[in-house]
Structure formats: C-alpha cells, structure tokens
C-alpha positions in Angstrom: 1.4 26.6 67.6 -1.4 24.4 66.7 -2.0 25.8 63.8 1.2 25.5 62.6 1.4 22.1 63.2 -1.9 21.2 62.0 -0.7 23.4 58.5 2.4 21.6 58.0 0.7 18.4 58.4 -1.8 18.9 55.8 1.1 20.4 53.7 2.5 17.0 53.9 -0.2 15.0 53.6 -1.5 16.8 50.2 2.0 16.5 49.0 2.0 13.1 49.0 -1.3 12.9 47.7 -0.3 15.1 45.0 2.4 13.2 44.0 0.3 9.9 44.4 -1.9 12.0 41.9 0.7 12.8 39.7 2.2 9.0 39.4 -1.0 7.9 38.6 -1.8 10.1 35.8 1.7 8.7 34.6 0.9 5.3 34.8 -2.6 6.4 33.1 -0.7 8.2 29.9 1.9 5.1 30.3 -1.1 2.4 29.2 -3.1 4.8 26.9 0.4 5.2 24.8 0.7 1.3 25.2 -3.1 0.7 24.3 -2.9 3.0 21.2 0.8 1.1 20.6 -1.2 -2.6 20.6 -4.2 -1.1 18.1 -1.9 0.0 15.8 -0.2 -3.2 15.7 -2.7 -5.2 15.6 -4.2 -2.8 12.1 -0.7 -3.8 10.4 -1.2 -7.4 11.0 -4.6 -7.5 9.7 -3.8 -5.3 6.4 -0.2 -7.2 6.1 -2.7 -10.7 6.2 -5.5 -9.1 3.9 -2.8 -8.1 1.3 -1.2 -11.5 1.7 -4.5 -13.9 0.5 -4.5 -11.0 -2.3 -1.7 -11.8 -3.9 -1.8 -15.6 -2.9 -5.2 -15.5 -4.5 -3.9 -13.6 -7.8 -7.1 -11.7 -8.4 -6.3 -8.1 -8.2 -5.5 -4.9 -9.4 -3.0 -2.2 -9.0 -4.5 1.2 -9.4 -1.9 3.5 -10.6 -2.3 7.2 -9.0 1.5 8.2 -11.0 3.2 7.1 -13.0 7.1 7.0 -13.2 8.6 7.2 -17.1 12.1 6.1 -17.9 12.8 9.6 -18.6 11.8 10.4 -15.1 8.9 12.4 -15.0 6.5 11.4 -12.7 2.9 11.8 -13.2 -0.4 11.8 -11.8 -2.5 10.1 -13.5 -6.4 8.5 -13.4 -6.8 5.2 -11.6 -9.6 3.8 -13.3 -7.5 4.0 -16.5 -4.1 3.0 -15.3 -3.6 -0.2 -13.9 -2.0 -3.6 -14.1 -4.7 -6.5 -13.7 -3.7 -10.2 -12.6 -6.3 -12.8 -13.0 -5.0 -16.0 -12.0 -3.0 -16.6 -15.4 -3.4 -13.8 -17.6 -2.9 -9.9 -17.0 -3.6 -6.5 -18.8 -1.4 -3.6 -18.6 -3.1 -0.5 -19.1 -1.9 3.4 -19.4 -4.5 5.8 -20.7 -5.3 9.9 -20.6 -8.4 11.6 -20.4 -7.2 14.0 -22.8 -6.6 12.5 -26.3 -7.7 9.1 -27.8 -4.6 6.8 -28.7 -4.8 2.8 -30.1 -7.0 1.6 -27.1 -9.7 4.3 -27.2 -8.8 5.9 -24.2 -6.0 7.4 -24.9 -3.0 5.4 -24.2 -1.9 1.4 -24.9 -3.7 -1.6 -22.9 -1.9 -4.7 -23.6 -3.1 -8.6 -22.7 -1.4 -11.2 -22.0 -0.4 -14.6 -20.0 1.8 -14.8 -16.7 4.9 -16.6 -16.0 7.5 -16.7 -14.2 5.5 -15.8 -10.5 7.5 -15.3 -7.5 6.3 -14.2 -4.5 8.6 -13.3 -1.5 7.5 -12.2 1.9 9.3 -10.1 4.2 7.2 -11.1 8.1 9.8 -8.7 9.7 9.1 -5.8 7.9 5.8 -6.5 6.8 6.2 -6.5 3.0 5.8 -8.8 -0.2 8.1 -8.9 -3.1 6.5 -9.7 -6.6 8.3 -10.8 -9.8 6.4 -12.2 -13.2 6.5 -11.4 -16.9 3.7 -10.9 -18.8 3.9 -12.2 -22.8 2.0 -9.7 -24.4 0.6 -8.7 -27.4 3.2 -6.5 -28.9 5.8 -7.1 -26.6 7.4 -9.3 -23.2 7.2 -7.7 -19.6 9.3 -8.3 -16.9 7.0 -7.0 -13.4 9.0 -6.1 -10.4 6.6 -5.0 -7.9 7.2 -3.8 -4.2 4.4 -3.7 -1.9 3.9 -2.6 1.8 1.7 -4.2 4.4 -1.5 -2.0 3.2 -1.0 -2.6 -0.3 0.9 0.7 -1.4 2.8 -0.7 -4.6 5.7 0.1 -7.1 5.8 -2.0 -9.9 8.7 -1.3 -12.7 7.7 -2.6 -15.7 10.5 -3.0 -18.2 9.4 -4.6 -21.9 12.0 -5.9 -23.9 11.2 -3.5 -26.5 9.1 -0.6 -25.1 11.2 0.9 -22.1 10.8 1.2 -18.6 7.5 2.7 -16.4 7.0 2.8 -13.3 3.0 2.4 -11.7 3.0 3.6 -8.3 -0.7 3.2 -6.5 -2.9 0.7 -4.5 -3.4 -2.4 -4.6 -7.5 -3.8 -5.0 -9.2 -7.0 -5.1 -10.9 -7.5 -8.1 -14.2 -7.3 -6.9 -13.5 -3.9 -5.4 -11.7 -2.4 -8.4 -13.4 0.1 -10.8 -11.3 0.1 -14.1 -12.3 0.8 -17.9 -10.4 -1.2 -20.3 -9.4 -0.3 -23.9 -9.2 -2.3 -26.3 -6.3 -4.3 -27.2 -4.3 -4.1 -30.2 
C-alpha cells in the first residue's frame, strides 16, 4: 500500500514538474521568436536610414541586374555596365552588352546630363522612398520614376520624350562603393 501511494505521489509530483518543464520551454521559444522578431527590426531601420542619407546625399548609383523594355522583355543584364548615376546635379544613364560594340564602346548608349525636377517622398510606415527627376540629356529629355525599398532594391522607369520606355531594376550603391565602366557619350 505504501508503494502505491509513494508511486502515485511521485506520478504527481513529476507531472507537475513536467508540465512546469514544458511551460518553460514555451516561454523560452516565446522570447527567442520575440528576440529574433526585435533583430530583424532593428536591420530594417538601419538599412531604411542608410538608404535614406543615400538619396538625401545624391551620390549614388543604381546597378541594374535586368532590365525591363517597353516591349516587355525582361533581361538580365551586367551591372557594371547598366546603371543610372546621380551626382549631386548631373547624371549618366547607361545600357551596354558584353556582346557587340554600339555608339559608347561598350555596346549600348550612355547618355549625360543635368537633374531637375527632384522629388523625394518617404513612406516611414512602409519603409520606402519614392524618387522623381528628369535628366536633360544629350540626345534626349528623361523623366525618372524610381521605387525603392528599405535595402535599396530599385525600379526606376525611364521614359524619354523621344526614345521609349526602360525599365532598370537593381540595387542601389553609394558612389564610393559602386564599380561601373562608362562609355563614352555621344
């Protein structure tokens, strides 16, 4: 009888132990996911700020990986020759192919110009920056819509008044950091 008794009781006792165990490695997972939650945070707000005195210092570079044609195909294409370059008040659009040699000597158009027309919207909610300018080129006028996210992941339709539409989709680089080759301009 004894036994019994001294069985049920540490049946009991481990139970509730157990389950103590169990709501503890709950709690445990509970702050871990929290933790991980807070990190994660905290990396958006310092890329959303880092991609914010980019574009307030208007020294970058977007570093196409596709582009986007009006037709729309979309492409993948060389970063280092397709890009669209602000410097404070001037800009160069670039597109260029590894494959054949076209007016800028790398096989494509690179066009330089001066900016007007800068707008620059932010979006604190949603973490993202709206850009608008035109570019007075060479050979033609630009209008520059650009989309970017908190990392600097960017979409920037470029429409020319009498070239078209094209689409650059790619990252956004500080000019320091950027490694581009530019044609010449016509």
């Amino acid at each position: 009888m004894r036994w019994i008794c001294f069985l049920l009781m540490s049946l009991l006792l481990s139970g509730g132990l157990f389950a103590q165990d169990q709501k503890t490695i709950k709690e445990t997972k509970k702050e871990a996911s929290q933790r991980k939650k807070e990190e994660k945070k905290a990396k958006i707000e310092s890329q959303y700020k880092l991609t914010d005195s980019l574009l307030k210092g208007k020294k970058f570079v977007l570093e196409a990986q596709f582009l986007k044609y009006s037709s729309g195909d979309r492409v993948n294409v060389v970063s280092t020759l397709n890009f669209i370059s602000i410097d404070s008040l001037s800009a160069v659009i670039q597109v260029g192919s590894m494959q054949r040699v076209g007016y800028n000597g790398v096989g494509g158009v690179t066009v330089q110009g001066r900016i007007s027309n800068w707008k620059l919207e932010k979006d604190d909610k949603h973490k993202n920056f709206y850009l608008t300018l035109s570019i007075q080129g060479n050979i033609d006028i630009y209008e520059v819509n650009m989309s970017i996210d908190y990392a600097g992941y960017t979409y920037a339709i470029l429409n020319g008044i009498n070239t078209g539409k094209l689409t650059f989709e790619g990252n956004l680089v500080s000019k320091e950091e950027t490694v581009i080759f530019k044609g010449q301009t016509l």
